[in-house]
Backbone of each chain as ProteinMPNN parsed JSONL, in Angstrom:
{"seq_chain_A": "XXXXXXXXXXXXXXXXXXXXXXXXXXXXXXXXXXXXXXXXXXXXXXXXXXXXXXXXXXXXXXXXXXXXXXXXXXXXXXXXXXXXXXXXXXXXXXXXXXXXXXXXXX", "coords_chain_A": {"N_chain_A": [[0.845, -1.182, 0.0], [0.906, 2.02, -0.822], [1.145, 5.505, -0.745], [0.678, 9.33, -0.858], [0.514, 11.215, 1.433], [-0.219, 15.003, 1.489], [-0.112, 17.428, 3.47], [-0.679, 20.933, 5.211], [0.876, 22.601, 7.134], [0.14, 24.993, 10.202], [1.657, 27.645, 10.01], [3.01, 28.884, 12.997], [3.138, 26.379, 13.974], [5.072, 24.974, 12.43], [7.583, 24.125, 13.765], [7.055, 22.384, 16.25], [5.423, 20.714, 15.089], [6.816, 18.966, 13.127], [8.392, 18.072, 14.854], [7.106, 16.505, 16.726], [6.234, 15.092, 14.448], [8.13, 13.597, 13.465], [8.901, 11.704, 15.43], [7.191, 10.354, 15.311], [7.396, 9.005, 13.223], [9.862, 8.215, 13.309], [9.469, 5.999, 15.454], [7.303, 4.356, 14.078], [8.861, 3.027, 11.923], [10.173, 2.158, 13.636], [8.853, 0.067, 15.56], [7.245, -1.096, 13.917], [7.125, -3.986, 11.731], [5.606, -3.946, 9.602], [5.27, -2.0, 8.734], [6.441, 0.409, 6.01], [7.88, 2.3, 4.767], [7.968, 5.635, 5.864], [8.222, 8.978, 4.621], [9.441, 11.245, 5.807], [8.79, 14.719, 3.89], [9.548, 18.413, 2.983], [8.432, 20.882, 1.182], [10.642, 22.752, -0.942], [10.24, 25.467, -1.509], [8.018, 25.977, -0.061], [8.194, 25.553, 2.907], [6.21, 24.936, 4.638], [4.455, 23.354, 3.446], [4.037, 19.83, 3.45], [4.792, 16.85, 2.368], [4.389, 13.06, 2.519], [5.536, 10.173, 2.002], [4.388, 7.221, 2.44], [4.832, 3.97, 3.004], [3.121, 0.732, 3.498], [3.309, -2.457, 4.086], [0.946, -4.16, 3.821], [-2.72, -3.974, 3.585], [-4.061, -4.805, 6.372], [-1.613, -4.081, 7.704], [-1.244, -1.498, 7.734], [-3.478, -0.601, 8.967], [-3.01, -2.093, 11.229], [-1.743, 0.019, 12.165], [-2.731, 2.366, 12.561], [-4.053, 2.031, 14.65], [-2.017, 2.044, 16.611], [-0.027, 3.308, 19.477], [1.9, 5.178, 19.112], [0.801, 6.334, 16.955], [-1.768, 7.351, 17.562], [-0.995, 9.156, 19.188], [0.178, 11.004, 17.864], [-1.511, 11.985, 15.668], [-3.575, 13.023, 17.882], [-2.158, 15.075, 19.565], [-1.081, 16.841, 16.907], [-3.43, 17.488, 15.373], [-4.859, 20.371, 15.69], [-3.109, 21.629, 14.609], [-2.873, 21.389, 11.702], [-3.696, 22.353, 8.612], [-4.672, 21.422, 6.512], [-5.528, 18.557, 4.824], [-4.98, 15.936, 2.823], [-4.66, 12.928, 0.992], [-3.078, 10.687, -1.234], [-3.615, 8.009, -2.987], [-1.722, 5.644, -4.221], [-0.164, 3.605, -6.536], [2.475, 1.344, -7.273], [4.86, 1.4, -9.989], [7.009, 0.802, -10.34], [8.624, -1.626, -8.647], [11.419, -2.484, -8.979], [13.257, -0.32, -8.762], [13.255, 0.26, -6.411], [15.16, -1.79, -4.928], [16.152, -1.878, -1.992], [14.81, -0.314, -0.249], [11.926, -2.137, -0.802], [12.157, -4.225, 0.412], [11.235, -5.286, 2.807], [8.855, -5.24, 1.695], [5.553, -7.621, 1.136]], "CA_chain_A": [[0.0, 0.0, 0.0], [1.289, 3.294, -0.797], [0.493, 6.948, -0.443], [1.349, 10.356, -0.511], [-0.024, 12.37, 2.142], [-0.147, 16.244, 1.814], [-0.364, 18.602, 4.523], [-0.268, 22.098, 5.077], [0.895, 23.252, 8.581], [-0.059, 26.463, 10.578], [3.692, 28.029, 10.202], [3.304, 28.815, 13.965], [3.553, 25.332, 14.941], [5.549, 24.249, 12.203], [8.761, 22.98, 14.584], [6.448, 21.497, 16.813], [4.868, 19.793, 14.303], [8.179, 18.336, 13.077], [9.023, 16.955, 16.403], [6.339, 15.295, 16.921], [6.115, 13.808, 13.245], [9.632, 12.638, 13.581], [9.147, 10.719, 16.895], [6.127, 8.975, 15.314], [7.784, 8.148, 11.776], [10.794, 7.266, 13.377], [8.886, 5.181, 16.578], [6.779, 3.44, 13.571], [9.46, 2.209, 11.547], [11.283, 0.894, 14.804], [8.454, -1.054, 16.415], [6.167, -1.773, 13.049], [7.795, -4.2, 10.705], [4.918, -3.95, 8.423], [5.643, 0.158, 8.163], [7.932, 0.001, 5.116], [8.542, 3.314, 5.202], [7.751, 6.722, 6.117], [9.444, 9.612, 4.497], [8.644, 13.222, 5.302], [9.345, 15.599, 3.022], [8.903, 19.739, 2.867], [8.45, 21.712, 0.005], [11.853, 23.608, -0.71], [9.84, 26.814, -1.669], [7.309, 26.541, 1.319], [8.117, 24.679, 4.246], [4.899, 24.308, 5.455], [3.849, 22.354, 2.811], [4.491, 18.639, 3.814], [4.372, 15.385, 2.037], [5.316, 11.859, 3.338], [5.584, 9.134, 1.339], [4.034, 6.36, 3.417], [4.608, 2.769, 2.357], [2.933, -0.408, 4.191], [3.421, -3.75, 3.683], [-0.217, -4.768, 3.464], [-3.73, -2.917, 4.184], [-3.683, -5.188, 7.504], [-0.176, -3.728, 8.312], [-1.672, -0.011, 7.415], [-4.918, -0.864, 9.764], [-2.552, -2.095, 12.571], [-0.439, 1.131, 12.459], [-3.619, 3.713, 12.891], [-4.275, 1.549, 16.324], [-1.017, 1.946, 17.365], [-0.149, 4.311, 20.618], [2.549, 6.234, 18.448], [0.063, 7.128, 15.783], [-2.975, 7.656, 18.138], [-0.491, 10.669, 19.815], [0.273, 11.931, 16.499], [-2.578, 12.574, 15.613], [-4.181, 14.119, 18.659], [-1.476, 15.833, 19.23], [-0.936, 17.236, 15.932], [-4.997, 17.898, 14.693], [-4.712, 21.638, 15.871], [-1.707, 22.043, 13.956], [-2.803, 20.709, 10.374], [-4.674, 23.665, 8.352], [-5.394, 20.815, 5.304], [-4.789, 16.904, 4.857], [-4.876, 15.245, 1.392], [-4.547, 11.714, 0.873], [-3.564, 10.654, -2.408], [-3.461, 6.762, -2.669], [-0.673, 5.307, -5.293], [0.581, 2.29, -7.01], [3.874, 1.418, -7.644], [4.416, 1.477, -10.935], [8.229, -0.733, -10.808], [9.422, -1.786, -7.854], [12.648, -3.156, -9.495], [14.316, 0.49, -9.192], [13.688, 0.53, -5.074], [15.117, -3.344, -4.244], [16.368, -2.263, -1.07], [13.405, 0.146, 0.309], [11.053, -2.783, -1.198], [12.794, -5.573, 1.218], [10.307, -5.891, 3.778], [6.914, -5.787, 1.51], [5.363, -9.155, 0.494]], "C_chain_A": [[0.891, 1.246, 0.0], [0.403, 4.456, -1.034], [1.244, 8.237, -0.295], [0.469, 11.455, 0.073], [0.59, 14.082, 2.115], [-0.666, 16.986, 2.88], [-0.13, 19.888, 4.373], [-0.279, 22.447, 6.354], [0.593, 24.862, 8.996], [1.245, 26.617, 11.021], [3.686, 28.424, 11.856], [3.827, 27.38, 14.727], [4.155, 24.53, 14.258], [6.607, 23.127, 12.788], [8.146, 22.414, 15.463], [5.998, 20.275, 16.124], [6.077, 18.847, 13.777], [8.5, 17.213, 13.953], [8.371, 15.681, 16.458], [6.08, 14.111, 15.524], [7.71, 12.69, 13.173], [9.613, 11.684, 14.714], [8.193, 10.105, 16.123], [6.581, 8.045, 14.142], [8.537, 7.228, 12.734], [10.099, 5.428, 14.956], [7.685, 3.715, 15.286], [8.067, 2.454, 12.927], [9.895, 1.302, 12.31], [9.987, -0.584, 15.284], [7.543, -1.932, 15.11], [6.844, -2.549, 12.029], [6.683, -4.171, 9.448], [4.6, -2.359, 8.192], [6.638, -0.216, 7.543], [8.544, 0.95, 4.723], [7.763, 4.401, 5.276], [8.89, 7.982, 5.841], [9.008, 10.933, 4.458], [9.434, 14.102, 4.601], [8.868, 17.54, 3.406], [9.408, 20.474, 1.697], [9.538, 22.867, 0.209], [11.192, 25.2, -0.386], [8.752, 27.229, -0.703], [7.156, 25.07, 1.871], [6.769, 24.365, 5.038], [3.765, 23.224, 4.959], [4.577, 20.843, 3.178], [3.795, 17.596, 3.291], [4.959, 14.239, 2.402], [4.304, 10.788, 2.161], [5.553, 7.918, 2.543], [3.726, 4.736, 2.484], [4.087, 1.741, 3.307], [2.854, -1.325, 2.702], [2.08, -4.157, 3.31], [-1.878, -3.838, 4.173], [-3.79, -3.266, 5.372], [-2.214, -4.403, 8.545], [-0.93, -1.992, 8.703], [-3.318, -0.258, 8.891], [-4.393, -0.733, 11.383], [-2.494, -0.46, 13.217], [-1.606, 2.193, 12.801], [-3.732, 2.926, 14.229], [-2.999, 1.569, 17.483], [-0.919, 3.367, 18.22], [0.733, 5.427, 19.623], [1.626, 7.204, 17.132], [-1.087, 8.121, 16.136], [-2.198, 9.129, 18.6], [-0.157, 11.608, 19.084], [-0.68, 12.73, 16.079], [-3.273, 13.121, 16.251], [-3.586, 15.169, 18.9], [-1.563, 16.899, 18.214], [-1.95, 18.188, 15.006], [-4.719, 19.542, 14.447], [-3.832, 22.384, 14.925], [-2.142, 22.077, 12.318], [-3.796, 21.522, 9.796], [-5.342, 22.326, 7.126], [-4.266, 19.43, 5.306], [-4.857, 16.638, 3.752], [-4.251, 14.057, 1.199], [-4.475, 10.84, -0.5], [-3.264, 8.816, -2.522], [-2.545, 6.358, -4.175], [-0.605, 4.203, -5.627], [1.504, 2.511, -7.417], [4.073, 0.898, -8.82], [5.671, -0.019, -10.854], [9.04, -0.478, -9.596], [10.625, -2.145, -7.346], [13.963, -2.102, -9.105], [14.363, 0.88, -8.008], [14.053, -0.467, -4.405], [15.073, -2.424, -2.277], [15.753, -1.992, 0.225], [12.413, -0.738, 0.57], [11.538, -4.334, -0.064], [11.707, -6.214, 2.462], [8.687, -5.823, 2.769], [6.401, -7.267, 0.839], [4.056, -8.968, -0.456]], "O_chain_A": [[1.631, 1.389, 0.973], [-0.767, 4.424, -1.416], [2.314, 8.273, 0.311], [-0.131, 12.338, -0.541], [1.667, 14.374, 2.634], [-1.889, 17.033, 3.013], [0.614, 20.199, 3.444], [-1.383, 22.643, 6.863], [0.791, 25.794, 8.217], [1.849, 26.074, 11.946], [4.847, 28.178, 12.185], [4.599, 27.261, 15.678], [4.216, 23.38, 14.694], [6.657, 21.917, 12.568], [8.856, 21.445, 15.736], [6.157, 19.111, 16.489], [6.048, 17.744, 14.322], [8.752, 16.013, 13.84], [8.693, 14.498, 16.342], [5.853, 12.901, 15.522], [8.031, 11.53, 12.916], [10.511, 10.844, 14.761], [8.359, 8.893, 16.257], [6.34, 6.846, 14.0], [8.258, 6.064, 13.02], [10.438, 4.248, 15.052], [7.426, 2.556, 15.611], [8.25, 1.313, 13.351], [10.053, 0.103, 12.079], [10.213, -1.793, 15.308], [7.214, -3.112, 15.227], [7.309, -1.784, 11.183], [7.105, -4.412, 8.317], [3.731, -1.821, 7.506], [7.562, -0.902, 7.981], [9.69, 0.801, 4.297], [6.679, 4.247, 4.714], [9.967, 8.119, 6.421], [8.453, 11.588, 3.577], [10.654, 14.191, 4.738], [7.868, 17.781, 4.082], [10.582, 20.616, 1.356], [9.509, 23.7, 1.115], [11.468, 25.926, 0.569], [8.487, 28.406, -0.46], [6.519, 24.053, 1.595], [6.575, 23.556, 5.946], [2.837, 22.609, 5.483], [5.807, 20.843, 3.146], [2.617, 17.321, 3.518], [6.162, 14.325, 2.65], [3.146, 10.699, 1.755], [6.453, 7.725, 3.361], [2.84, 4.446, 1.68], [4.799, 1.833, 4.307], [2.631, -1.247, 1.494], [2.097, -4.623, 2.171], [-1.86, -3.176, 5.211], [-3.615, -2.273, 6.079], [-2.051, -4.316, 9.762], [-1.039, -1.52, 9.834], [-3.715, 0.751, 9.473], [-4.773, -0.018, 12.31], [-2.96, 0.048, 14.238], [-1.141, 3.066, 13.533], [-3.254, 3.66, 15.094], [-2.983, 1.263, 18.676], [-1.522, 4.377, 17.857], [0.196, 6.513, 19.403], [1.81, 8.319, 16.643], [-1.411, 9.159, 15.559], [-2.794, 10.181, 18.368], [-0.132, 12.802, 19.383], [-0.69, 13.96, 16.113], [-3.938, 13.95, 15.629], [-4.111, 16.247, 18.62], [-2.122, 17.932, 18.582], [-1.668, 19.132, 14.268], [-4.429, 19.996, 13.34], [-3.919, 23.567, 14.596], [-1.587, 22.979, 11.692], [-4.875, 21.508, 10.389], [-6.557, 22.369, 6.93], [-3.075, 19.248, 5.561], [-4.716, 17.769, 3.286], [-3.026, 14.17, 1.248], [-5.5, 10.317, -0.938], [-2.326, 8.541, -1.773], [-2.893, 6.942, -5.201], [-1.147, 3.484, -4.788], [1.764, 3.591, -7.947], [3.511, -0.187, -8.968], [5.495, -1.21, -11.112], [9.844, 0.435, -9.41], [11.03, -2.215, -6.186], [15.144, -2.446, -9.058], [15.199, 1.759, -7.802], [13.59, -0.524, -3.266], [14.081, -2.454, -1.547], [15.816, -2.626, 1.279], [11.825, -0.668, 1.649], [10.9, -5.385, -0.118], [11.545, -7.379, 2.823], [7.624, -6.306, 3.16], [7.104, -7.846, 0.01], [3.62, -9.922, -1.101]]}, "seq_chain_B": "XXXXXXXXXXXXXXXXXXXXXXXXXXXXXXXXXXXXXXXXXXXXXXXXXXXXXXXXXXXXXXXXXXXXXXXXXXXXXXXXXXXXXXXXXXXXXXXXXXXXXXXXXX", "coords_chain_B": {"N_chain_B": [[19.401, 15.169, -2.894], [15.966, 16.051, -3.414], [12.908, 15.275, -4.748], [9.715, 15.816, -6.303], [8.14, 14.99, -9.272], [5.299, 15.594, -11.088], [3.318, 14.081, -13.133], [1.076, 14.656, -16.029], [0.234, 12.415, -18.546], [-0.865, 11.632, -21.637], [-3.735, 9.823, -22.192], [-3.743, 7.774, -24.081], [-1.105, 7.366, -25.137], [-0.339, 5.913, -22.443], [0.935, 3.364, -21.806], [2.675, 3.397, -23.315], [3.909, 5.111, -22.734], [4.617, 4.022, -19.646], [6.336, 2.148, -20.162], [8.682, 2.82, -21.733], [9.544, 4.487, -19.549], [9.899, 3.086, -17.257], [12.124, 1.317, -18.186], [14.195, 3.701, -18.214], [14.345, 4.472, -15.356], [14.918, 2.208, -14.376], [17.501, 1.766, -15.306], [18.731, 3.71, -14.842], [19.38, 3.752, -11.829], [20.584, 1.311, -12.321], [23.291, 2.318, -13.461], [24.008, 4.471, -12.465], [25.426, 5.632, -9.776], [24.926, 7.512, -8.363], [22.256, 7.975, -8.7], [20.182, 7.288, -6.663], [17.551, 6.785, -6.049], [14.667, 6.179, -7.965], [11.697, 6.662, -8.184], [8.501, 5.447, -9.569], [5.449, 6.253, -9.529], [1.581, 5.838, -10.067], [-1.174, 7.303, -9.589], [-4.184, 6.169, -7.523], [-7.143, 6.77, -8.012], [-6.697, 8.021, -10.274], [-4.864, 7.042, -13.111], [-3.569, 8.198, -15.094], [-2.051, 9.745, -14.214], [1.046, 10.513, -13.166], [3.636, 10.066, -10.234], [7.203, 10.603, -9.263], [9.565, 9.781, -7.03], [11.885, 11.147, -6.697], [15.455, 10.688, -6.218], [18.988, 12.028, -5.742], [22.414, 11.893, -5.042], [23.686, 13.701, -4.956], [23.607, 17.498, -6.274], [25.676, 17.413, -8.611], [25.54, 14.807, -9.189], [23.007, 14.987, -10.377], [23.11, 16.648, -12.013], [24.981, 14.858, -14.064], [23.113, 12.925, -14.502], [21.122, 14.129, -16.249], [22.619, 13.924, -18.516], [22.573, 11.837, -19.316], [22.83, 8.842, -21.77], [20.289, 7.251, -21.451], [18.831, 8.917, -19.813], [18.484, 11.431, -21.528], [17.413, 9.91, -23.967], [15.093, 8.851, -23.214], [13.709, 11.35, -22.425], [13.5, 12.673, -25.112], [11.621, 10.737, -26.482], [9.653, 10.508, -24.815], [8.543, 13.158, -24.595], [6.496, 14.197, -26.606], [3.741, 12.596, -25.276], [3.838, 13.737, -23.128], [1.617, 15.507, -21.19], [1.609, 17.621, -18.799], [4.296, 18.56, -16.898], [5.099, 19.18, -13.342], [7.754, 19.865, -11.275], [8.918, 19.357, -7.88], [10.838, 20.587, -5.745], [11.788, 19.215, -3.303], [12.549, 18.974, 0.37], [14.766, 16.432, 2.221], [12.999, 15.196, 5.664], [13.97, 13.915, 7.516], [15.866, 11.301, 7.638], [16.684, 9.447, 9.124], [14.428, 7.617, 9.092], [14.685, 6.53, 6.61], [16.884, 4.578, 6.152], [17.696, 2.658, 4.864], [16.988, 3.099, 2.075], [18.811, 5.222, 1.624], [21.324, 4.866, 1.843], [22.881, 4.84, 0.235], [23.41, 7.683, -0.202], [25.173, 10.625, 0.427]], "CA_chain_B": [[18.789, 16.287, -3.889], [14.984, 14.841, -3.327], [12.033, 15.611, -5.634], [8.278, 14.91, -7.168], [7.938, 14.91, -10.41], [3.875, 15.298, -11.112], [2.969, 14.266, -14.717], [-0.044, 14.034, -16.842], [0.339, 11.452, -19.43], [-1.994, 11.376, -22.531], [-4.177, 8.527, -21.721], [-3.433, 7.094, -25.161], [0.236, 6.649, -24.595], [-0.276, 5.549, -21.224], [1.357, 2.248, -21.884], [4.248, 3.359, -23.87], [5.095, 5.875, -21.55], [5.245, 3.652, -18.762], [7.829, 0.967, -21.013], [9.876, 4.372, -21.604], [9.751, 5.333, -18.247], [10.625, 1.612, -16.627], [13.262, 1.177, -18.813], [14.848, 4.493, -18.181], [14.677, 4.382, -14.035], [15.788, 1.059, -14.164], [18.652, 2.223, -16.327], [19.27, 4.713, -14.758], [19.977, 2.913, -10.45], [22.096, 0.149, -12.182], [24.025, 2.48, -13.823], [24.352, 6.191, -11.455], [25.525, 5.301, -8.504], [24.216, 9.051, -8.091], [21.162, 7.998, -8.606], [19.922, 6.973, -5.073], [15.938, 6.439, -6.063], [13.522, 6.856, -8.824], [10.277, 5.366, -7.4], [7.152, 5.694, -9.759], [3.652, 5.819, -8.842], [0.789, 6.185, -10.063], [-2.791, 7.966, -8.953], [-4.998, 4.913, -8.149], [-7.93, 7.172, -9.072], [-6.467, 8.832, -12.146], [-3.931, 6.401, -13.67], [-2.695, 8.841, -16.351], [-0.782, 11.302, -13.352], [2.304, 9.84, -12.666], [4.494, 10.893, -9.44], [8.094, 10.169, -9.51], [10.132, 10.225, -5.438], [13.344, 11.382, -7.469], [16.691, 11.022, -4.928], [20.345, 12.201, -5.807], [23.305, 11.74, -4.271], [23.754, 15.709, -5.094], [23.263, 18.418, -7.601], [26.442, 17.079, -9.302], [24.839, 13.407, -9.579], [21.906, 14.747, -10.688], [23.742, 17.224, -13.761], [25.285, 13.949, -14.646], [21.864, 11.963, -15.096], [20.896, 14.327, -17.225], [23.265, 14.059, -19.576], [23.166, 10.438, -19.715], [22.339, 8.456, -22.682], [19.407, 6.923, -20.966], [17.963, 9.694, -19.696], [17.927, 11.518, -22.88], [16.048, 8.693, -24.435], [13.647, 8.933, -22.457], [12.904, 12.572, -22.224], [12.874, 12.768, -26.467], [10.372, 9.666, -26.945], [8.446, 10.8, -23.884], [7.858, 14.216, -24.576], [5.191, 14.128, -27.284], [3.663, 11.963, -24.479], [3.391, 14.213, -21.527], [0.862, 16.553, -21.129], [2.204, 18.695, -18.26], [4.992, 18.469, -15.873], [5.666, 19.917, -12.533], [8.642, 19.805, -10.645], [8.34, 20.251, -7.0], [12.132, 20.581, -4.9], [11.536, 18.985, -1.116], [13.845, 18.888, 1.722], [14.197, 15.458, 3.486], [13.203, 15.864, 6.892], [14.761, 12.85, 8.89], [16.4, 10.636, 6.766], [16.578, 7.865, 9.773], [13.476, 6.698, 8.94], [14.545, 5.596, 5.584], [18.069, 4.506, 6.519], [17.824, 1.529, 3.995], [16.84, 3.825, 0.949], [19.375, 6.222, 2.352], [22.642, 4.114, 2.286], [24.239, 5.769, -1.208], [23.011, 9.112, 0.191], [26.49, 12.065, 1.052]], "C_chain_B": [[17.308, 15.153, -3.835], [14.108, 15.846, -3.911], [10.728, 15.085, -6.114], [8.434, 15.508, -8.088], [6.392, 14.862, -10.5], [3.939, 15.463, -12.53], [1.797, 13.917, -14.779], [-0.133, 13.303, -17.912], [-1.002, 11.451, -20.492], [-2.099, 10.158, -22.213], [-3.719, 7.552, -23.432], [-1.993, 6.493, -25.323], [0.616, 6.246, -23.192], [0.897, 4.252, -21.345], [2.813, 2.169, -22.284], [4.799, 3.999, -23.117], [5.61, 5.39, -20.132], [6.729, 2.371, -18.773], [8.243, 1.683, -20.893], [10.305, 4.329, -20.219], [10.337, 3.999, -16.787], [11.803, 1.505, -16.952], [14.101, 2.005, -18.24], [14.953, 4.558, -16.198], [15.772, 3.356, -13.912], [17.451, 0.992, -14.316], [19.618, 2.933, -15.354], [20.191, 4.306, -12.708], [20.553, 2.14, -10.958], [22.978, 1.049, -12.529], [25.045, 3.681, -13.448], [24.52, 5.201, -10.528], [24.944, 6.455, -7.626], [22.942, 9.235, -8.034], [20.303, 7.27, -7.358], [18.324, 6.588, -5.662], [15.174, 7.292, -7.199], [12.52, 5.953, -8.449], [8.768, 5.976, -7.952], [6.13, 4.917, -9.598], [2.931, 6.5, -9.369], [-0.845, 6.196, -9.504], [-3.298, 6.795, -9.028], [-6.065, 5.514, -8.504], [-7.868, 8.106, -10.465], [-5.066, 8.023, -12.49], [-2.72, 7.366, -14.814], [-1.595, 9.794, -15.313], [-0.189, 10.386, -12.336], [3.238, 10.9, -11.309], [5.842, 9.841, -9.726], [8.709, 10.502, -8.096], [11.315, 10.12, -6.903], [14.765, 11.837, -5.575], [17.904, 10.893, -5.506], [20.81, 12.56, -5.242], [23.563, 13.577, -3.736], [23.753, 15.99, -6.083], [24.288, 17.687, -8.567], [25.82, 15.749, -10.135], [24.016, 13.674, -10.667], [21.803, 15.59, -12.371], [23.763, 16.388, -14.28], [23.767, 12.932, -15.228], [21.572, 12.807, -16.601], [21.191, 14.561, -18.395], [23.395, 12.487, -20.323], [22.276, 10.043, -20.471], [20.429, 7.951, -22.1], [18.356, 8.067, -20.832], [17.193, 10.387, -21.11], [17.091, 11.1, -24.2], [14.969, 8.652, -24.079], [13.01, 10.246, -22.529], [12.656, 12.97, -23.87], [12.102, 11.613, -26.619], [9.669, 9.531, -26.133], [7.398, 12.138, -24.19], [6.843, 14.766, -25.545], [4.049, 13.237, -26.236], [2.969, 12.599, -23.033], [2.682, 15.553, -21.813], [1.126, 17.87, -19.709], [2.964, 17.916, -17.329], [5.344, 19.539, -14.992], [6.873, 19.054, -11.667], [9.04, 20.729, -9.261], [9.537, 19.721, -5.919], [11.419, 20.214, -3.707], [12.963, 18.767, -0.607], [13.649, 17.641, 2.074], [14.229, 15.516, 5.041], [13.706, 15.011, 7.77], [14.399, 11.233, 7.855], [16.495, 9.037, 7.345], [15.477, 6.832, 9.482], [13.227, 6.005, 7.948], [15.831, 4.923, 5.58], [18.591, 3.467, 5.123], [18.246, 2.409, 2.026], [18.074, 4.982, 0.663], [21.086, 6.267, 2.174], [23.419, 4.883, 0.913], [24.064, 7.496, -0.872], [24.758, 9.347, 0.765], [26.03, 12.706, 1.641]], "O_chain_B": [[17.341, 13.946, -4.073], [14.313, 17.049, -3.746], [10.657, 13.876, -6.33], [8.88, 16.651, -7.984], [6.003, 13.885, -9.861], [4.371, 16.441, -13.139], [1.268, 13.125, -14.0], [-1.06, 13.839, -18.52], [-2.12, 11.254, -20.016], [-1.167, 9.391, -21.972], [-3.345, 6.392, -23.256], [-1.784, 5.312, -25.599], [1.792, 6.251, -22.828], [1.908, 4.524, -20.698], [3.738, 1.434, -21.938], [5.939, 3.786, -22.706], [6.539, 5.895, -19.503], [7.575, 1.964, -17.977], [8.556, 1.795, -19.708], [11.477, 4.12, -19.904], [10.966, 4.175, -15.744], [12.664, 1.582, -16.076], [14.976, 1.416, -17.606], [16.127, 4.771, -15.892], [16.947, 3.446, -13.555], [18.308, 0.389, -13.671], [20.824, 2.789, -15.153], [21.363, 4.593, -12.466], [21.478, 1.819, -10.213], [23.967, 0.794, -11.842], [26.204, 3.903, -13.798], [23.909, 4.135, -10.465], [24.579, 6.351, -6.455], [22.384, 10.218, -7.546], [19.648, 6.369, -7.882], [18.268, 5.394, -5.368], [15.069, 8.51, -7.347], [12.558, 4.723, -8.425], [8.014, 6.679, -7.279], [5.872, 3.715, -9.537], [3.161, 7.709, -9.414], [-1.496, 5.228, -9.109], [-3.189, 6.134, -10.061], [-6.43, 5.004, -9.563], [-8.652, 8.615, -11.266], [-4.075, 8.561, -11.998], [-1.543, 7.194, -15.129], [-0.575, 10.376, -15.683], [-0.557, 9.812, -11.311], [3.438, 12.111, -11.4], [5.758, 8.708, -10.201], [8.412, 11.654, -7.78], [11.44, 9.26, -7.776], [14.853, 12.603, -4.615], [18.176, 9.753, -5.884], [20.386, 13.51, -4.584], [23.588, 14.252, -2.707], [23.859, 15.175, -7.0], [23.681, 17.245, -9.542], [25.66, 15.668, -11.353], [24.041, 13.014, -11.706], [21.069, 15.428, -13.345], [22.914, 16.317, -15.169], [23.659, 12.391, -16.328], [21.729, 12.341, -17.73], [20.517, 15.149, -19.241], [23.977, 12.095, -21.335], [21.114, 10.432, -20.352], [19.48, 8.559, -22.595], [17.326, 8.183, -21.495], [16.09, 10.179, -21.616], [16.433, 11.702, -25.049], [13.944, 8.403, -24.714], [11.791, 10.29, -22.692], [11.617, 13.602, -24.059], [11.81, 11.911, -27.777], [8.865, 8.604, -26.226], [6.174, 12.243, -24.112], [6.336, 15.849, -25.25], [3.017, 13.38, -26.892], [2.092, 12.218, -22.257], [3.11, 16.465, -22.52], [0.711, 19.013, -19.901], [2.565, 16.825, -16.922], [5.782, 20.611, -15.41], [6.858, 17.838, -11.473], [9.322, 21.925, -9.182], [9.366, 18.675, -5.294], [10.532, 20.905, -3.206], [14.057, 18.487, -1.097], [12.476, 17.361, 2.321], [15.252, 15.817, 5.655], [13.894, 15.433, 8.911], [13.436, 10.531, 7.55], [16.45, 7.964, 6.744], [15.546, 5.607, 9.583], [12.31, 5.195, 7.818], [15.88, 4.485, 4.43], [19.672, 3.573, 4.544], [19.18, 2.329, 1.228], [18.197, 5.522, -0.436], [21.862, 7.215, 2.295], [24.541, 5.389, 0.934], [24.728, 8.351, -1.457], [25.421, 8.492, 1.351], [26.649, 13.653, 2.126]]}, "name": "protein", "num_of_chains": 2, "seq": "XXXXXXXXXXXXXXXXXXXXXXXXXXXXXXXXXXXXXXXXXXXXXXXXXXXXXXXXXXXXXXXXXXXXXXXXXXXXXXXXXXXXXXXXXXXXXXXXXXXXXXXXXXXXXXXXXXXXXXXXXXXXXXXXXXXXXXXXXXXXXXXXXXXXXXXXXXXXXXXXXXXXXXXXXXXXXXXXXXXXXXXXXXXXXXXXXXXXXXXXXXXXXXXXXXXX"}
């Protein structure tokens, strides 16, 4: 399952917002082996724009990971913060040209 | 050097442009070592708008792609083909969480 979530942060709480997205990416990858990756990104020309490339292993894996305590704090946390969400859902077109990203999906 | 690529693809060359565009990633990670990640995806509700996670080593890497035979192939027998491209510079914001994807990264 892949995805590229857009956000748009309220620039007051952008470094907050940060923090806390970095403790949850990095807290998913560590404890979720079916998180295959999480990669936040910010728009060179406006930082407040934010996209993360969010890969799971399987919609089950992706199901777990919203029940999980690191995600649940993210998101409450975070709500206040987030002026617009966007959810764009993807397929991978050739997974031949990310082997070593692609190592944990089945 | 990390990047999206957002294309629109005439739905009519949908097919050829994704042979082109396989070929030429593929091409392009065995043969850059500069080339750290080309990872396309496309829209699952609009198939024709392609994203591309583009990752080089650095600006230098990423001169060099575009000079390379490959590439060039691709961007003359694509570009009757593509109906608009944007090109949208991101920052990566915490790189630990892709550590795997990460490993040819300077």
């Amino acid at each position: 399952m892949v995805r590229i979530a857009e956000l748009e942060v309220e620039s007051r709480y952008l470094e907050a917002y940060l923090a806390i997205l970095k403790k949850e990416a990095a807290a998913s990858i560590r404890l979720e082996p079916g998180v295959v990756c999480i990669f936040p990104m910010a728009e060179q020309s406006e930082p407040t724009r934010i996209r993360l490339l969010e890969i799971y292993a399987s919609r089950e894996a992706y199901e777990a990971h919203l029940q999980s305590p690191h995600f649940q704090e993210y998101k409450t946390r975070t709500l206040p913060m987030v002026k617009s969400l966007r959810l764009v859902e993807m397929a991978a077109l050739d997974v031949s040209t990310m082997p070593a990203l692609f190592k944990k999906l089945r």
